[in-house]
C-alpha positions as CSV (number, residue, x, y, z in Angstrom):
1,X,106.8,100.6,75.6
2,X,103.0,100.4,75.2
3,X,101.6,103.7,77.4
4,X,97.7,104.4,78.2
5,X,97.5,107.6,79.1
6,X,94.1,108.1,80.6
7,X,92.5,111.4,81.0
8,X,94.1,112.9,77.6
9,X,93.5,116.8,78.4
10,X,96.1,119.8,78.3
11,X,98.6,117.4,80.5
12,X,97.9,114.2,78.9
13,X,98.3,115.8,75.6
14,X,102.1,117.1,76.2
15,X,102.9,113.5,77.9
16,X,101.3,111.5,74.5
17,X,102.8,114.3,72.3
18,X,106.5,113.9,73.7
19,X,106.2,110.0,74.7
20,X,104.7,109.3,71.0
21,X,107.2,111.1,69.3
22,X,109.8,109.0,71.2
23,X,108.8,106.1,69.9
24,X,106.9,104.4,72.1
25,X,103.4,103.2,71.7
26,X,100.7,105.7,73.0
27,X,97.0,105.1,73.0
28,X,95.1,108.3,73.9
29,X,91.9,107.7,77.0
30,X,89.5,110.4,77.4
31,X,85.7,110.7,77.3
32,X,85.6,113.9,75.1
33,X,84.2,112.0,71.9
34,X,84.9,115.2,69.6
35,X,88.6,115.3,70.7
36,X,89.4,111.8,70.2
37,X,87.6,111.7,66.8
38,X,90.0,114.5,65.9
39,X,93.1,112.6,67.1
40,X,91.7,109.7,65.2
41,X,91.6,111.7,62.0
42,X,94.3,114.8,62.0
43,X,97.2,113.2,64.4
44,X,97.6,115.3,68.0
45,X,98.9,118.6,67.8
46,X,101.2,119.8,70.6
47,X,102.7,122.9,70.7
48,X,104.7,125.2,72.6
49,X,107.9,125.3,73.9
50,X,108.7,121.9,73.0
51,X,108.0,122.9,69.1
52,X,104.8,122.2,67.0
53,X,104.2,118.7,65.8
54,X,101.4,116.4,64.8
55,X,101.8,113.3,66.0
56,X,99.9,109.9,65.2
57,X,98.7,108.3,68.0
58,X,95.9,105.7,68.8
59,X,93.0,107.2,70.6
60,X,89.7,105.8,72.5
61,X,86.9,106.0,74.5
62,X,86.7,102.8,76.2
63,X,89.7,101.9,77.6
64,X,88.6,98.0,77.0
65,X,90.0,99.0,73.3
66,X,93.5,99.5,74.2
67,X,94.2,95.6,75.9
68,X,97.2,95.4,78.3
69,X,100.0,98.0,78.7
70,X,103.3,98.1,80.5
71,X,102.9,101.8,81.7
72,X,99.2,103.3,82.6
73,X,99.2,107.2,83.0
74,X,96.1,108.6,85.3
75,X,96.6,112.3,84.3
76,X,92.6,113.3,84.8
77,X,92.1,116.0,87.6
78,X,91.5,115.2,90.9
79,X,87.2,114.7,91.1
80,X,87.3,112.0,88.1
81,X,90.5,110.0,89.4
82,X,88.3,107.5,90.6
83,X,85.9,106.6,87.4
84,X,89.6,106.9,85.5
85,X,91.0,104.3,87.5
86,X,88.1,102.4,87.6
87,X,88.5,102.1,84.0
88,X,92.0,101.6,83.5
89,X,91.4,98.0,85.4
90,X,91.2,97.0,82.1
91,X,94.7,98.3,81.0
92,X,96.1,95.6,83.8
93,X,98.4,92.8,83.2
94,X,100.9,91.3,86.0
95,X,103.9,93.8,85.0
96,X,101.9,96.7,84.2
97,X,103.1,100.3,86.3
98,X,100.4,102.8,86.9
99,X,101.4,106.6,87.1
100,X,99.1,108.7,89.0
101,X,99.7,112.7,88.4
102,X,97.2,115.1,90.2
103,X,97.3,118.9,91.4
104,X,96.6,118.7,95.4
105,X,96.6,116.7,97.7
106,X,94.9,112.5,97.3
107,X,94.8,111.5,93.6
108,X,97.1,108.4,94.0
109,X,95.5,107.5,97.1
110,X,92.3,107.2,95.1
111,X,94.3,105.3,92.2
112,X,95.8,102.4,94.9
113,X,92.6,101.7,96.6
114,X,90.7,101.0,93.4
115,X,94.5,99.2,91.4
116,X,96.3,98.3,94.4
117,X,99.1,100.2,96.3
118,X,101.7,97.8,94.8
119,X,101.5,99.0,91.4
120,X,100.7,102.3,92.1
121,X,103.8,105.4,91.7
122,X,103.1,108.9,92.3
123,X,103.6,112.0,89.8
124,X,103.9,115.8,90.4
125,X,104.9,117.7,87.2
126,X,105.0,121.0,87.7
127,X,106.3,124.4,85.3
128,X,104.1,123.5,82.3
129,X,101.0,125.7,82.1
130,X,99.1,123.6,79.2
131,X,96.0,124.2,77.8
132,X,93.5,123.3,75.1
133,X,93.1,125.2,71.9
134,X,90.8,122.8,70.7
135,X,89.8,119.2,70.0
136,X,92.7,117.4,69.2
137,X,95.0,120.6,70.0
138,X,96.9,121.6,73.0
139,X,99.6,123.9,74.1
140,X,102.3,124.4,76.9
141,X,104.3,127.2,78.1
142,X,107.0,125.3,79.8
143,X,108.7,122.2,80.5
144,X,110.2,122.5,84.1
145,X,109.9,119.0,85.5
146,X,108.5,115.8,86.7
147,X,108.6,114.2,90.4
148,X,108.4,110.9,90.7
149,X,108.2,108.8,94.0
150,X,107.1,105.2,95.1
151,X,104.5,105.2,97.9
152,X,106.3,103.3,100.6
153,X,109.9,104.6,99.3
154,X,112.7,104.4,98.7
155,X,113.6,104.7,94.9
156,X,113.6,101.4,93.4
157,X,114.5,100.2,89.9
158,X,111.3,100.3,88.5
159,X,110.7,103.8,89.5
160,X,113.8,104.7,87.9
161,X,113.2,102.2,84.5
162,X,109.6,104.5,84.3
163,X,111.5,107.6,84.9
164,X,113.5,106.8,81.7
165,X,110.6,106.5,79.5
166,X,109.6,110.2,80.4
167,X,113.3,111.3,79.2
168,X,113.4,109.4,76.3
169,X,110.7,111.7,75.9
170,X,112.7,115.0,76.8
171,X,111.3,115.4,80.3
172,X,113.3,116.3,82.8
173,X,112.8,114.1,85.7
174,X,113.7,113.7,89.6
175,X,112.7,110.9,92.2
176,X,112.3,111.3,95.5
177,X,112.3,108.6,98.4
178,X,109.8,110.9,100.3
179,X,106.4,111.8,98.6
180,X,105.2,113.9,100.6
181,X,108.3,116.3,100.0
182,X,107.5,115.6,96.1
183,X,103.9,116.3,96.5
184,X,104.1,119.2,98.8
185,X,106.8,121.1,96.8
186,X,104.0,121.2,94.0
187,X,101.6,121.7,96.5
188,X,102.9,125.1,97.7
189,X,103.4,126.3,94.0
190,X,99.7,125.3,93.2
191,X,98.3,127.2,96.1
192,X,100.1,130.4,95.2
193,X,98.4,130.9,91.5
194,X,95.4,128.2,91.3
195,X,92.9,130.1,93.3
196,X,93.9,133.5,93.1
197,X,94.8,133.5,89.8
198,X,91.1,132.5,89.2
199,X,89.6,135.3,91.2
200,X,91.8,137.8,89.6
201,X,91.1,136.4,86.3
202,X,94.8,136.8,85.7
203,X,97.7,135.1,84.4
204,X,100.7,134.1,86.3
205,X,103.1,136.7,85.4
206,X,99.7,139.4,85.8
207,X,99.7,138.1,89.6
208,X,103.5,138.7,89.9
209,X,104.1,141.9,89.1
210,X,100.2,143.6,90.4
211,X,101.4,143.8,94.1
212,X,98.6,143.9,95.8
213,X,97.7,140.6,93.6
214,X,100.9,139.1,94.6
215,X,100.6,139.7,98.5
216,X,97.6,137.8,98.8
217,X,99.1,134.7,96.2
218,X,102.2,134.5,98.4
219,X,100.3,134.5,101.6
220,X,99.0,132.1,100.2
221,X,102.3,130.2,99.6
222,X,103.2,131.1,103.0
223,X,100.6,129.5,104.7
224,X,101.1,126.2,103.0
225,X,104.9,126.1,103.3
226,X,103.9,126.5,107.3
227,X,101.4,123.6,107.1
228,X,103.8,121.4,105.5
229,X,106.4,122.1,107.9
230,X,104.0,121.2,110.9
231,X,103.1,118.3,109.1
232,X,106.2,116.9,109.2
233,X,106.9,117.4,105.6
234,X,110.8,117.4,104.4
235,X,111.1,120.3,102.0
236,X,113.9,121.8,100.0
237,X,113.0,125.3,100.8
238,X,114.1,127.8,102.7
239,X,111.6,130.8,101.4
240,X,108.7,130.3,100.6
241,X,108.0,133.3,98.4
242,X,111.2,133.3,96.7
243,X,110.6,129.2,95.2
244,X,107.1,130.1,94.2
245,X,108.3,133.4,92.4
246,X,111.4,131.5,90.6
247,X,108.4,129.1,89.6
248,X,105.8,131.4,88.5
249,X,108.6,133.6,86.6
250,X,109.2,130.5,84.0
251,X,105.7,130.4,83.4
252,X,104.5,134.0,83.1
253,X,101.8,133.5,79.9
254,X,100.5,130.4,81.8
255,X,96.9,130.5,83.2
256,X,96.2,127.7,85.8
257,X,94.2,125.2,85.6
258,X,91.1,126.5,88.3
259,X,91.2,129.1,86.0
260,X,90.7,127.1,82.8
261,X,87.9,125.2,84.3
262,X,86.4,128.4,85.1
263,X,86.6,130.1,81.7
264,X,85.2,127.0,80.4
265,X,82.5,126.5,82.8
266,X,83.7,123.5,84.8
267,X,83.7,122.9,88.0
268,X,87.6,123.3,89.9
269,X,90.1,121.3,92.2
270,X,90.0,124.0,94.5
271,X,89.1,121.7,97.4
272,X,92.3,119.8,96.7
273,X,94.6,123.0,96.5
274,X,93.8,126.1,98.5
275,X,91.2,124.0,100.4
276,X,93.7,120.9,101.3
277,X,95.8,123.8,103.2
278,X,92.5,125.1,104.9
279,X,91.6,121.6,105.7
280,X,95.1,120.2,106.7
281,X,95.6,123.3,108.9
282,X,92.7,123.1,110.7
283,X,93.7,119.6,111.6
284,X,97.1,121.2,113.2
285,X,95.5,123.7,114.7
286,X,97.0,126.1,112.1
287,X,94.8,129.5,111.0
288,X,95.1,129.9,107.2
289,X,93.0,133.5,106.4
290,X,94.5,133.4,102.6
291,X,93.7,130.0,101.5
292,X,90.5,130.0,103.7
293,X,89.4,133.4,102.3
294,X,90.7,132.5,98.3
295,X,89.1,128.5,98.5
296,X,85.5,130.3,99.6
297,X,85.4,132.7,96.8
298,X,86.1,130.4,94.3
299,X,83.6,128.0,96.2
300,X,81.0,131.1,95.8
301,X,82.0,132.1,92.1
302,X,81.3,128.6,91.2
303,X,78.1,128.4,93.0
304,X,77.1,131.4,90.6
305,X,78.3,130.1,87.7
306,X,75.9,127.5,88.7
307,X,78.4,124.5,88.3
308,X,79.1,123.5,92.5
309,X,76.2,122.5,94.4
């Protein structure tokens, strides 16, 4: 299968790694000139859990390089869906799937107005905890799973034909006939580490076991899973701070990904995570001190790093 994966960071570089090396035809999207240069030259490197490899793989910066494939993978972070979709209309032929994975709450939606709801699937992978050493070179702690769902549900065939491409790759995968339950799940597992984990300028497993550290995080969770629930939302849980710790515990080394924008002076997704809950809560009529309190510090640390207007 021909795959575009655009938005080839920490993510996109485990899902071309693994996909590549399972024979399938990967071309690498992503406006980080340096980083594709190196993929151009050295291969990709990927390591972690899955092993260390280098693998050859065709990467761009114009998207109008790659022509027509049968799987598109939208794997940028939530603020830059819409210039990522945007591009990928030139990746579009009659058959072709798109795959929209984002943290929080509204990437897809973003993805099907600009490529059209038909083709669109949603993605929540969650247990993973990549990150960037360097152009060309990225590393995960974990490989817990992918969530796939189709918009209007139920599954369908094609939905299950993509999720066979990500275990060909050696991805353990799961669809769901409700998104929301697929994208709330995540959701509520996000919310716990993204934000706090930034302020505390700690890891996962450093939030865990500090507990003053972990009271606020699973407040956090709390909240969320109560937001969800009003919302309607069908979820396989029946603690809340139990299914975030079992999470967190596979991923202990892992720093999220708020937290990797900050150390490298990017603006977050916070507004998408801990500020979805704040936001969807308010709608219901729902107080939510911790993800209120945890979205405006990070709003205010990135306001003095000088990177959120």
């Amino acid at each position: 299968m021909k795959i575009a994966i655009v938005g080839c960071g920490a993510m996109g570089c485990v899902y071309a790694g693994l996909l590549a090396s399972a024979g399938h035809e990967v071309w690498a999207v992503d406006a980080w000139r340096d980083h594709i240069d190196a993929i151009r030259a050295h291969g990709l490197r990927l390591e972690g859990i899955s092993g260390d490899r280098i693998v050859r793989i065709r990467a761009t910066t114009d998207a109008a390089d790659v022509g027509t494939s049968d799987l598109v993978i939208i794997a940028t972070k939530i603020m830059h869906v819409e210039p990522a979709a945007t591009a990928a209309r030139a990746l579009i032929g009659p058959q072709t799937v798109v795959l929209s994975i984002q943290n929080g709450l509204g990437g897809p939606d973003i993805s099907a107005r600009i490529l059209g709801r038909e083709r669109v699937l949603v993605g929540v992978v969650g247990g993973f905890g990549a990150s960037m050493k360097g152009p060309g070179h990225a590393h995960h702690n974990g490989m817990e799973l992918v969530r796939l769902g189709e918009f209007a549900g139920p599954v369908t065939p094609r939905l299950e034909a993509v999720a066979e491409v990500w275990r060909s790759g050696g991805f353990k995968v799961k669809c769901f006939d409700d998104i929301d339950q697929l994208v709330w799940e995540k959701l509520i597992c996000n919310v716990t580490y993204s934000g706090p984990c930034s302020i505390m300028d700690r890891t996962i497993g450093e939030v865990m076991n500090d507990p003053d550290a972990w009271n606020v995080a699973a407040n956090c969770a709390r909240e969320a899973f109560a937001v969800g629930k009003a919302k309607g939302v069908k979820l396989d849980i029946t603690d809340a701070e139990s299914y975030v710790r079992d999470f967190g515990s596979k991923i202990p080394n892992a720093r999220p990904s708020v937290l990797l924008d900050h150390m490298a002076g990017r603006i977050s997704e916070i507004d998408a995570i801990n500020g979805a809950i704040v936001r969807v809560g308010g709608e219901l009529g729902i107080a939510t001190p911790a993800n209120t309190t945890i979205t405006a510090l990070v709003r205010a640390k990135e306001r003095r790093m000088g990177v959120r207007a």
